[in-house]
Backbone bond lengths (Angstrom), bond angles and torsions (degrees), N, CA, C in turn:
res aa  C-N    CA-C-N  psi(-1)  N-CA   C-N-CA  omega(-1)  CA-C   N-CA-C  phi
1 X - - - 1.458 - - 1.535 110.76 -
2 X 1.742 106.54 -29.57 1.788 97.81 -173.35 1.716 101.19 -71.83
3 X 1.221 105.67 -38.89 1.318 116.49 -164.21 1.752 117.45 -62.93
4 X 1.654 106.49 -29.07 0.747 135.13 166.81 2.184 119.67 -53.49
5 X 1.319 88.69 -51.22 1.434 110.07 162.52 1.329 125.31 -75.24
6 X 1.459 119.32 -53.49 1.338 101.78 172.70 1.513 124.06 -55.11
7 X 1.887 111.95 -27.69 1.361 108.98 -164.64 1.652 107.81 -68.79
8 X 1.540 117.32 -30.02 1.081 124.53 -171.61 1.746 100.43 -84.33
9 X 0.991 106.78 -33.15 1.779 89.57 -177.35 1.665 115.00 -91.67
10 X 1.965 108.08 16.68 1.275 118.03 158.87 0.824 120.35 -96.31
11 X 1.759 116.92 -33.54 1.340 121.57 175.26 2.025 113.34 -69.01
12 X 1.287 103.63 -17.00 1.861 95.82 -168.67 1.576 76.43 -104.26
13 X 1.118 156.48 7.69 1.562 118.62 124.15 0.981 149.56 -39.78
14 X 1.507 98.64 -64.09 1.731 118.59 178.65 1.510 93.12 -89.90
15 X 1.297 138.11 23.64 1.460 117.89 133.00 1.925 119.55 -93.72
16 X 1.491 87.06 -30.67 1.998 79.05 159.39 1.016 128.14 -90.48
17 X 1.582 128.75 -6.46 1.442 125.64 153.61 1.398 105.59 -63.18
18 X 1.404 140.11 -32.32 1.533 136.80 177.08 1.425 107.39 -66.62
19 X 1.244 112.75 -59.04 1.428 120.32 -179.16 1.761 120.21 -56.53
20 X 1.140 113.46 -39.94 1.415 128.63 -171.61 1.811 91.98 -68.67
21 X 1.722 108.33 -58.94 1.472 100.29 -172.24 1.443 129.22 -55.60
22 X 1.862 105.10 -43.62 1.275 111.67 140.74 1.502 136.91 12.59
23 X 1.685 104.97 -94.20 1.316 128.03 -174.11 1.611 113.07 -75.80
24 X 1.211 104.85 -25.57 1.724 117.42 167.20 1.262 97.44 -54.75
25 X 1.687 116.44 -82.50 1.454 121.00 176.61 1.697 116.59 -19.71
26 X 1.241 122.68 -58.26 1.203 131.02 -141.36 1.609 84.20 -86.22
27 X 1.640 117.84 -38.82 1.732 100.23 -168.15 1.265 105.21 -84.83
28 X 1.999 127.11 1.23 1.200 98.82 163.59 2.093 124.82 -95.16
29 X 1.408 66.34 13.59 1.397 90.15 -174.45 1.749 121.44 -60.98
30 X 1.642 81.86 -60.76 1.507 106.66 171.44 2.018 123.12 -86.24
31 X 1.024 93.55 -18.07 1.648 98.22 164.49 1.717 100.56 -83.61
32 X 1.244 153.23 -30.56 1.627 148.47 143.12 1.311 101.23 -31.58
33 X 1.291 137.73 -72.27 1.313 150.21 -139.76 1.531 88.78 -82.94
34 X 1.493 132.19 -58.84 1.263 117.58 -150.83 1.240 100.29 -89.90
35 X 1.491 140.65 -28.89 1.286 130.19 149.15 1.647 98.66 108.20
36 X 1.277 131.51 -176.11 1.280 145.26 -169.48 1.612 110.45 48.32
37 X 1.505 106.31 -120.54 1.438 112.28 -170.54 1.802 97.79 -89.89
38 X 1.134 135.62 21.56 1.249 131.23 -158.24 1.636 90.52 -73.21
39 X 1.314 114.82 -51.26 1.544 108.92 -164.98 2.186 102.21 -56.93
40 X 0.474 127.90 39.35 1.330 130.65 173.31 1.659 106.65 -98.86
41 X 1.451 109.41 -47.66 1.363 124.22 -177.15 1.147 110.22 -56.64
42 X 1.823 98.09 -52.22 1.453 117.17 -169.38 1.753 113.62 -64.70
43 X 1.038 94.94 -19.70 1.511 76.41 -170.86 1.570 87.80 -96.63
44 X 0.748 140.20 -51.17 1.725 128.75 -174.61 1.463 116.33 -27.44
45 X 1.307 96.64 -54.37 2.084 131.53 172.68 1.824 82.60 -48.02
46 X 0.984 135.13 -47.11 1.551 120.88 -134.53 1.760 89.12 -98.51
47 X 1.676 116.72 -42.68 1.095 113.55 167.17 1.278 146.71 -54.70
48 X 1.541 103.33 -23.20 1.346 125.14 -177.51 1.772 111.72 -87.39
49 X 1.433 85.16 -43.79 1.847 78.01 157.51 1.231 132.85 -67.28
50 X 1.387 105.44 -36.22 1.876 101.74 156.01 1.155 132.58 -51.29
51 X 1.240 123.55 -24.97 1.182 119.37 176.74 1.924 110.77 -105.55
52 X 0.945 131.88 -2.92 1.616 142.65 155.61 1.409 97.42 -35.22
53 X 1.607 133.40 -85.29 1.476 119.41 -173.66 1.332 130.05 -47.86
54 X 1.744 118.61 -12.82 1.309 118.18 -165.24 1.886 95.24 -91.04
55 X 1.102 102.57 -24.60 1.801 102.75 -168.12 1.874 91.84 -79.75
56 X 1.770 101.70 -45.07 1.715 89.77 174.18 1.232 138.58 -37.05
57 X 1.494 95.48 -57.70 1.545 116.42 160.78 1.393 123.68 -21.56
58 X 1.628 99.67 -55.95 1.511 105.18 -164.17 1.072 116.03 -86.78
59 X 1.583 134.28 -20.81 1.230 137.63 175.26 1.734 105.12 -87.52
60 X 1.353 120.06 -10.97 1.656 119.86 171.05 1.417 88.23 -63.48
61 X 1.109 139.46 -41.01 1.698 125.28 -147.01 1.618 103.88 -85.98
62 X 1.497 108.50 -19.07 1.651 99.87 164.16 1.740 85.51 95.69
63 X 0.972 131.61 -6.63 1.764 101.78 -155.84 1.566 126.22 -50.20
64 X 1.155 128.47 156.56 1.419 159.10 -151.93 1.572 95.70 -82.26
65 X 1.447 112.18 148.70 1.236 119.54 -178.96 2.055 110.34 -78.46
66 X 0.940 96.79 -6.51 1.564 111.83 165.94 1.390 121.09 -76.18
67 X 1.231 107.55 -56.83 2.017 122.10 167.15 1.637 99.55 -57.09
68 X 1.369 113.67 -56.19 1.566 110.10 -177.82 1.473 124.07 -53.04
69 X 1.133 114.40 -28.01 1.316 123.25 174.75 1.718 124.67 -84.52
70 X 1.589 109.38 -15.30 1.022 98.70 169.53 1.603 113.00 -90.75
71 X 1.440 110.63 -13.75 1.596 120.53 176.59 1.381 98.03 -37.78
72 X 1.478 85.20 -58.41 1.973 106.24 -179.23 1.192 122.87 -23.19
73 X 1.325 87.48 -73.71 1.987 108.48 172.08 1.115 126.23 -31.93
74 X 2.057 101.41 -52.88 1.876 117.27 174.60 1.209 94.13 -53.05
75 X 1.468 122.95 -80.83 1.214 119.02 -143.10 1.724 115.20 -67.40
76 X 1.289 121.05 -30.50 0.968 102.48 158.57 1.895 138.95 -69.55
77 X 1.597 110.07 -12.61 1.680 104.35 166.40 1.757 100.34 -72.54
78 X 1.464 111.93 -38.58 1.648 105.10 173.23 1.492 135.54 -32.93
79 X 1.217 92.44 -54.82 1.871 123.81 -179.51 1.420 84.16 -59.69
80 X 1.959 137.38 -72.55 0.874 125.21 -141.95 1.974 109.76 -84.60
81 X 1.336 90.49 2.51 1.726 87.25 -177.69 1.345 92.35 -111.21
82 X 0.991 119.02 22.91 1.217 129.91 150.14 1.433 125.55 -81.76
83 X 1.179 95.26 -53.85 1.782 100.90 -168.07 1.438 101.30 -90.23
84 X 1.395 138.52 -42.32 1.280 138.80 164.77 1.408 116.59 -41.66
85 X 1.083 107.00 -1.45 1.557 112.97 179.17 1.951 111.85 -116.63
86 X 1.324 108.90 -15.27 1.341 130.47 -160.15 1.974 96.81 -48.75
87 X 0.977 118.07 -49.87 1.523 119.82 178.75 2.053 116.57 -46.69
88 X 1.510 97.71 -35.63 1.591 108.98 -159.59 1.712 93.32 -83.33
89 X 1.549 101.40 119.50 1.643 71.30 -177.96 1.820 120.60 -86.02
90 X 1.099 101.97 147.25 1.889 110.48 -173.87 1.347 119.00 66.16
91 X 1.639 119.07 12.73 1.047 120.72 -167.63 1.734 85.67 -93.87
92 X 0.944 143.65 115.35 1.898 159.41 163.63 1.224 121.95 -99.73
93 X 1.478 134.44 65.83 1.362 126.60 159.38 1.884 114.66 -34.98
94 X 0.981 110.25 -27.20 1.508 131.20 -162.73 2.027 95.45 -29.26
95 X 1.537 95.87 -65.65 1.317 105.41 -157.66 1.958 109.26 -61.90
96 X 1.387 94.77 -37.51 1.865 88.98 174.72 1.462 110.12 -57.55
97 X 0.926 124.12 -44.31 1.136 122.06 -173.90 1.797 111.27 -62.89
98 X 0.920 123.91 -31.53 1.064 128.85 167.59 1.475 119.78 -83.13
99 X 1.301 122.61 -31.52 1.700 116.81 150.35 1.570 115.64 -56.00
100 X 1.278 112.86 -34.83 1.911 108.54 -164.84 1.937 80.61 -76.75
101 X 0.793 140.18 -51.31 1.821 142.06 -166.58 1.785 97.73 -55.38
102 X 1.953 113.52 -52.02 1.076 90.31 163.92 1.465 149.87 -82.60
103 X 1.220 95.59 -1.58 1.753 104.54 165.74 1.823 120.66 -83.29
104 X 1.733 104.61 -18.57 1.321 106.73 176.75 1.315 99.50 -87.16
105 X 1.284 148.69 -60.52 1.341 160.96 -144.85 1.486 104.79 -97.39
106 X 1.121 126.48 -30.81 1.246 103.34 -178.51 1.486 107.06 122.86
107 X 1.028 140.64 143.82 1.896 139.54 178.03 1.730 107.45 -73.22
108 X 1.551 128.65 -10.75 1.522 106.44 159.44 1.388 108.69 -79.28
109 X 1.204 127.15 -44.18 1.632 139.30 171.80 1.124 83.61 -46.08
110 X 1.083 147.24 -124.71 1.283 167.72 41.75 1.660 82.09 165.07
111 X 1.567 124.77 -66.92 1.466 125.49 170.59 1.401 120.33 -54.12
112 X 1.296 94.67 -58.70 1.928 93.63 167.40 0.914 126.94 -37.14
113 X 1.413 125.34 -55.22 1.508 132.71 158.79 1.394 121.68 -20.93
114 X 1.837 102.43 -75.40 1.503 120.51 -159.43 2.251 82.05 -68.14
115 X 1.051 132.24 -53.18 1.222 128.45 -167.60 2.118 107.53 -48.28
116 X 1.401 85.57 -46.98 1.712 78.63 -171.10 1.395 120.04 -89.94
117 X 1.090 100.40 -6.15 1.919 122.60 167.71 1.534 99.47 -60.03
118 X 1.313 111.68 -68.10 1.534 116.71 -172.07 1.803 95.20 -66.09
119 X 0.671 136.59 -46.90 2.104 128.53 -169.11 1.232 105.91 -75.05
120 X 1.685 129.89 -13.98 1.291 138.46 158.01 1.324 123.12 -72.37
121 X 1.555 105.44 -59.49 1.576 101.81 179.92 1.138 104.80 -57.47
122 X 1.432 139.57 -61.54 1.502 144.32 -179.25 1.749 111.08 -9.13
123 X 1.355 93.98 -40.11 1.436 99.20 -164.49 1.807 96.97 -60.47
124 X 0.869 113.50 -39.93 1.312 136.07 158.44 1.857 140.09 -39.55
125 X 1.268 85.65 -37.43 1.828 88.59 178.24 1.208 99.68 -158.34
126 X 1.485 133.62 39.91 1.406 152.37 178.82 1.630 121.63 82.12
127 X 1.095 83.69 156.70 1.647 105.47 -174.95 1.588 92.92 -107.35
128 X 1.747 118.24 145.27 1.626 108.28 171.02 2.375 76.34 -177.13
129 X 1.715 65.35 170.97 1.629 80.25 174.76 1.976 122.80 -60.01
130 X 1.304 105.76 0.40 1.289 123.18 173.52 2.018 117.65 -69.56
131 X 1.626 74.14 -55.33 2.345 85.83 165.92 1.307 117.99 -20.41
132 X 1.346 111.95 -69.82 1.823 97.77 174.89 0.972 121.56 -87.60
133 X 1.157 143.39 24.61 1.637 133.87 129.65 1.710 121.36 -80.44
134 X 1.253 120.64 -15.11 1.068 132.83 171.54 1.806 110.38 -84.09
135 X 1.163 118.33 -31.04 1.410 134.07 167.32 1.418 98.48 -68.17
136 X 1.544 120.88 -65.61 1.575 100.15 179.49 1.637 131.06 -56.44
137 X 1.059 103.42 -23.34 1.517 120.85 -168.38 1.431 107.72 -75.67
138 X 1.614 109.59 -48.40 1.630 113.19 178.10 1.421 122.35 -77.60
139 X 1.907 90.45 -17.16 1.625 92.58 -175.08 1.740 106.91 -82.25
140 X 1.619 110.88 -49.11 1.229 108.07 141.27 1.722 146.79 24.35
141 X 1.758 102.83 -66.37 1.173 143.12 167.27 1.208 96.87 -51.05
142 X 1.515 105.60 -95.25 1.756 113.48 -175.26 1.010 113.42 -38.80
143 X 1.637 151.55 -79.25 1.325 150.91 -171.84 1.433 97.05 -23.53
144 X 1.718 108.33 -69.83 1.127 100.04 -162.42 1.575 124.17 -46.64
145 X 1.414 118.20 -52.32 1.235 136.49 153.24 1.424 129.68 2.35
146 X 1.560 84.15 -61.02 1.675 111.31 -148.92 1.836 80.94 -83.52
147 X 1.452 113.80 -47.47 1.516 117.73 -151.70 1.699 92.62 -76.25
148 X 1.389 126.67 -22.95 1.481 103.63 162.95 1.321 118.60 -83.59
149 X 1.162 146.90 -44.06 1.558 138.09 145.36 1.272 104.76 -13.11
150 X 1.170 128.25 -89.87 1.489 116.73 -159.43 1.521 115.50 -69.07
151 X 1.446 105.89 10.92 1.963 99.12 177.10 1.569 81.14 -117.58
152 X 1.165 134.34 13.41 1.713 130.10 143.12 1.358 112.76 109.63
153 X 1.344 115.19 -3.98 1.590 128.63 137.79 1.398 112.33 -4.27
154 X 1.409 146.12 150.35 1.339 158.31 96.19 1.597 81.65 92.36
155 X 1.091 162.88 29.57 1.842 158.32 145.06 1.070 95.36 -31.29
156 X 1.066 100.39 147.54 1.695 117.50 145.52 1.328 102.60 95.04
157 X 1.445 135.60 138.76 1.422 144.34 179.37 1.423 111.58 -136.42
158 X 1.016 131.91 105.16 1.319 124.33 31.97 1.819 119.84 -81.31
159 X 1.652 127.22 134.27 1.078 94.14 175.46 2.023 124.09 -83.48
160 X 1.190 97.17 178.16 1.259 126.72 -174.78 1.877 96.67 -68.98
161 X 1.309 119.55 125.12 1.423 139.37 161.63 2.173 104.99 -13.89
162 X 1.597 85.60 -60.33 1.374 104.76 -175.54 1.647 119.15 -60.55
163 X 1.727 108.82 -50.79 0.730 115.00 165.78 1.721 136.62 -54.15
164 X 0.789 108.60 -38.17 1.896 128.69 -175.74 1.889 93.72 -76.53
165 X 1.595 118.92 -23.81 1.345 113.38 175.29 1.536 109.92 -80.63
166 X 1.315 112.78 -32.23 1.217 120.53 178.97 1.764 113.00 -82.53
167 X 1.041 110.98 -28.30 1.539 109.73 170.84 1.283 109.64 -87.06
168 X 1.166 138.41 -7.41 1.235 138.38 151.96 1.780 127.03 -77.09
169 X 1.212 103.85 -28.99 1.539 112.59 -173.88 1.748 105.13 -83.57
170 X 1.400 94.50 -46.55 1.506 107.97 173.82 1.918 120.03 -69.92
171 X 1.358 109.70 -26.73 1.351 109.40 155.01 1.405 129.55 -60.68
172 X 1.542 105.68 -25.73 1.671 96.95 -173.74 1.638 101.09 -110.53
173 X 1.832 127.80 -8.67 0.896 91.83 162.36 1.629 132.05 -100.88
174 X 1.433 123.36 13.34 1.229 138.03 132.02 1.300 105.54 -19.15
175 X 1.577 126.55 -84.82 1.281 121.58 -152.35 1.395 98.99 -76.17
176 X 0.983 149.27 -28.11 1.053 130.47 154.83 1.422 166.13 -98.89
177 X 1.646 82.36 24.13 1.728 114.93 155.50 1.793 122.46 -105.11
178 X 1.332 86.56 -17.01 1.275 90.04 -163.71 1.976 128.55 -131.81
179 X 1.374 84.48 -40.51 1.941 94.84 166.60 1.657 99.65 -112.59
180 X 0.731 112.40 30.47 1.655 124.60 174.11 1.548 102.81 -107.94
181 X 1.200 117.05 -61.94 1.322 125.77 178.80 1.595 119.92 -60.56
182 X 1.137 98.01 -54.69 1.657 110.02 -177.49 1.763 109.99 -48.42
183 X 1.638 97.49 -23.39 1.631 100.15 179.24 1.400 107.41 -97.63
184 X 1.300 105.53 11.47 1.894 115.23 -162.40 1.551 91.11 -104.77
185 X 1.953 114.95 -17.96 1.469 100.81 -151.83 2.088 86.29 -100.17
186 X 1.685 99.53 -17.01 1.312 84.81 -179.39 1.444 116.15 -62.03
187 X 1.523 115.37 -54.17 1.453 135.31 168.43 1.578 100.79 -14.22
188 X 1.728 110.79 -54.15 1.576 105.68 -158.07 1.938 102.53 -84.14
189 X 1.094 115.42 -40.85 1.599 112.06 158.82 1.459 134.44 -28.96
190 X 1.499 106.20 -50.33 1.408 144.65 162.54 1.131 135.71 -29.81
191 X 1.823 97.89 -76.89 1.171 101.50 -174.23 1.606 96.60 -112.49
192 X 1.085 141.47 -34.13 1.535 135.39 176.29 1.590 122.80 -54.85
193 X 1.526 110.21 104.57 1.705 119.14 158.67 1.641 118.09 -30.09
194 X 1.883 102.61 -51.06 1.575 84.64 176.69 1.210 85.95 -141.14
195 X 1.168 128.60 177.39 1.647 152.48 -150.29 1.430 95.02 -124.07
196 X 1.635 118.16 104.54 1.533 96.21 156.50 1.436 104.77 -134.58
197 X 1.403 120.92 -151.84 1.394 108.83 163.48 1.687 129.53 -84.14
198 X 1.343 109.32 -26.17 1.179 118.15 144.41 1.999 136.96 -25.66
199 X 0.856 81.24 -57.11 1.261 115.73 -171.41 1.703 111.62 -75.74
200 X 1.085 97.12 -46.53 2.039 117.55 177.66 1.477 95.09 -61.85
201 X 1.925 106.00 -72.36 1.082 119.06 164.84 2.247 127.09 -13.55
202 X 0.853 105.71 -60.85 1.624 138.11 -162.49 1.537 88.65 -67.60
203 X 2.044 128.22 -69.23 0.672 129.56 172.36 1.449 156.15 -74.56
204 X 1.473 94.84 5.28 1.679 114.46 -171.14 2.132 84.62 -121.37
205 X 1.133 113.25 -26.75 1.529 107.70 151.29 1.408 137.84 -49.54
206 X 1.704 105.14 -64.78 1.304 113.66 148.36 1.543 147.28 -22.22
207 X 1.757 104.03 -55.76 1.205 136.59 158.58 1.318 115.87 -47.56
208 X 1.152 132.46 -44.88 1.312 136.86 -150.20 1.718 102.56 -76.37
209 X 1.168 119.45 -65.92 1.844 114.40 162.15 1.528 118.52 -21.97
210 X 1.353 116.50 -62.66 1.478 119.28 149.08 1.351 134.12 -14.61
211 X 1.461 101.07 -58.01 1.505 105.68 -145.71 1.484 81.87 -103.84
212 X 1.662 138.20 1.98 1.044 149.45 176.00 1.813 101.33 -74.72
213 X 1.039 75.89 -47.82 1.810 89.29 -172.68 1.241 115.27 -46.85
214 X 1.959 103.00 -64.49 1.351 127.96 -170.63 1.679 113.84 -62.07
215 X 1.852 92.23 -27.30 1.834 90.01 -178.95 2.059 109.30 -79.95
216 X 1.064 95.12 -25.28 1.666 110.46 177.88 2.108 96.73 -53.56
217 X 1.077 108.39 -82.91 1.513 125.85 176.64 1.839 103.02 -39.63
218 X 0.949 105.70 -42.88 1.366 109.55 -179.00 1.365 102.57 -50.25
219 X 1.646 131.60 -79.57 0.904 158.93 114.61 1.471 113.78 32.45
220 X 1.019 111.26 -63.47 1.868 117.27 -160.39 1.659 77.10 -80.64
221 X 1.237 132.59 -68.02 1.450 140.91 -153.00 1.674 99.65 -69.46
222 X 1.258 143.50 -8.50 1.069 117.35 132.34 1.507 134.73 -99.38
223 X 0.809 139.97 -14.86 1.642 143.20 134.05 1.203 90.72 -39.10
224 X 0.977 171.69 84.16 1.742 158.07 94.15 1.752 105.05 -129.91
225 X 1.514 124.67 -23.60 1.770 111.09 -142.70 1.711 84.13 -148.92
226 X 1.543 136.05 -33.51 1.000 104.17 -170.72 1.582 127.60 -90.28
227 X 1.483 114.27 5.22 1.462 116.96 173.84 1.795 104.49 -68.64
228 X 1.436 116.82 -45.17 0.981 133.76 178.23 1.725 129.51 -38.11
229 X 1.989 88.43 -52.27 1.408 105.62 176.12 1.875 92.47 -78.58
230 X 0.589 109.79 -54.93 1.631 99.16 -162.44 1.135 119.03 -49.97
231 X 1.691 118.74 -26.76 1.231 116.76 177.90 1.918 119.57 -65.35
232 X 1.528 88.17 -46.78 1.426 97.62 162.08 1.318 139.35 -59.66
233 X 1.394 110.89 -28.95 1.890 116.45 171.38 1.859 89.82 -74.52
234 X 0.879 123.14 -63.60 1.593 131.01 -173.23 1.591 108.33 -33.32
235 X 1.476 108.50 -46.16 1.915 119.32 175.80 1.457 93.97 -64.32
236 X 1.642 122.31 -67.14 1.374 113.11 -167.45 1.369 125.20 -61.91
237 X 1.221 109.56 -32.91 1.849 106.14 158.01 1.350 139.24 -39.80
238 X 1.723 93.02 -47.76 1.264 108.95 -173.16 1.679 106.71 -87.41
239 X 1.449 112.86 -24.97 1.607 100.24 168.19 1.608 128.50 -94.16
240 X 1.784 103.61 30.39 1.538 94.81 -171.83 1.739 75.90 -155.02
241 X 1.060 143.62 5.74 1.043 145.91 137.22 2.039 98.13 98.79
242 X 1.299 115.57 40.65 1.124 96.57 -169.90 1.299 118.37 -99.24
């Protein structure tokens, strides 16, 4: 019967990884064809299918209304180190907090999180065609997170002096190699008439002071908060067996 289940909740992956690539294909298909600002759509369309297998993923695993609730928990301190920060500009605790969730929870958690963190806060300081690139970018975070934890990354709580330097250094330059940009590429979708290299150039330049900022905050906020959280997801695991 398990076997039975896993095969089917392998197979309705790699049928929404088919399907998702699919409809990606097809909206860059038709944003070519229709020409002007059409690719704006398209790339939103293209993002959102990227992220379709990561939510599959997470609902294949079945989790427990106990695991679900601490998602809860993440994403809601996310949202709020979010907004407690809303005055500083580009300063974003947002994303550590969503790396420490993906190193406790795991890299499907871990995306879910950073994904519904960003479609939550929004509610907050606007909603616009920007949301799902900001969903990929935060969700991003977690996977990444989660996928060094479980390849044996950052174990063990309390961490190690060394370690907490390295999960700190490596938190901020993430965001700013990597979920820094991805919010640099919405910017260039966005606001650019035509796409050239110039132009990419100009705005992923721009960005970079920014995303300097956001990787700094990133950074400080786990060196200060994530030994803390981890110890605590680590207690609640271990007393509800998850």
């Amino acid at each position: 019967m398990r076997c039975d289940r896993r095969g089917r909740g392998s197979a309705l992956q790699v049928l929404s990884v088919i399907i998702s690539a699919c409809v990606a294909l097809a909206s860059i298909v038709a944003g070519a064809f229709l020409g002007g600002r059409a690719y704006i759509i398209s790339s939103a369309v293209v993002v959102i299918c990227a992220m379709v297998p990561f939510f599959v993923r997470f609902e294949e695993r079945r989790p427990g209304a106990r695991e679900l609730a601490i998602v809860a928990v993440m994403c809601a301190l996310a949202v709020a180190a979010r907004a407690a920060f809303a005055f500083v500009p580009h300063f974003k605790p947002m994303a550590a907090i969503i790396m420490i969730a993906g190193l406790g929870l795991g890299p499907s958690s871990g995306f879910l999180v950073g994904a519904t963190s960003a479609l939550v806060s929004n509610f907050i300081f606007g909603q616009g065609p920007w949301t799902p690139w900001q969903m990929m970018s935060f969700g991003l975070c977690g996977l990444a997170f989660g996928a060094l934890s479980k390849a044996g990354a950052f174990k063990g709580v309390p961490l190690a002096w060394r370690q907490r330097t390295l999960l700190a250094v490596s938190g901020g330059a993430f965001v700013i190699c990597v979920a820094g940009p991805v919010l640099d590429t919405s910017t260039l979708f966005h606001m650019m008439a035509n796409l050239t290299p110039e132009s990419a150039a100009a705005v992923y330049l721009a960005g970079l002071p920014v995303n300097c900022i956001h990787g700094v905050a990133t950074a400080i906020t786990l060196a200060l908060v994530a030994e803390p959280i981890l110890e605590r997801l680590e207690r609640i695991k271990r007393k509800h067996g998850i």
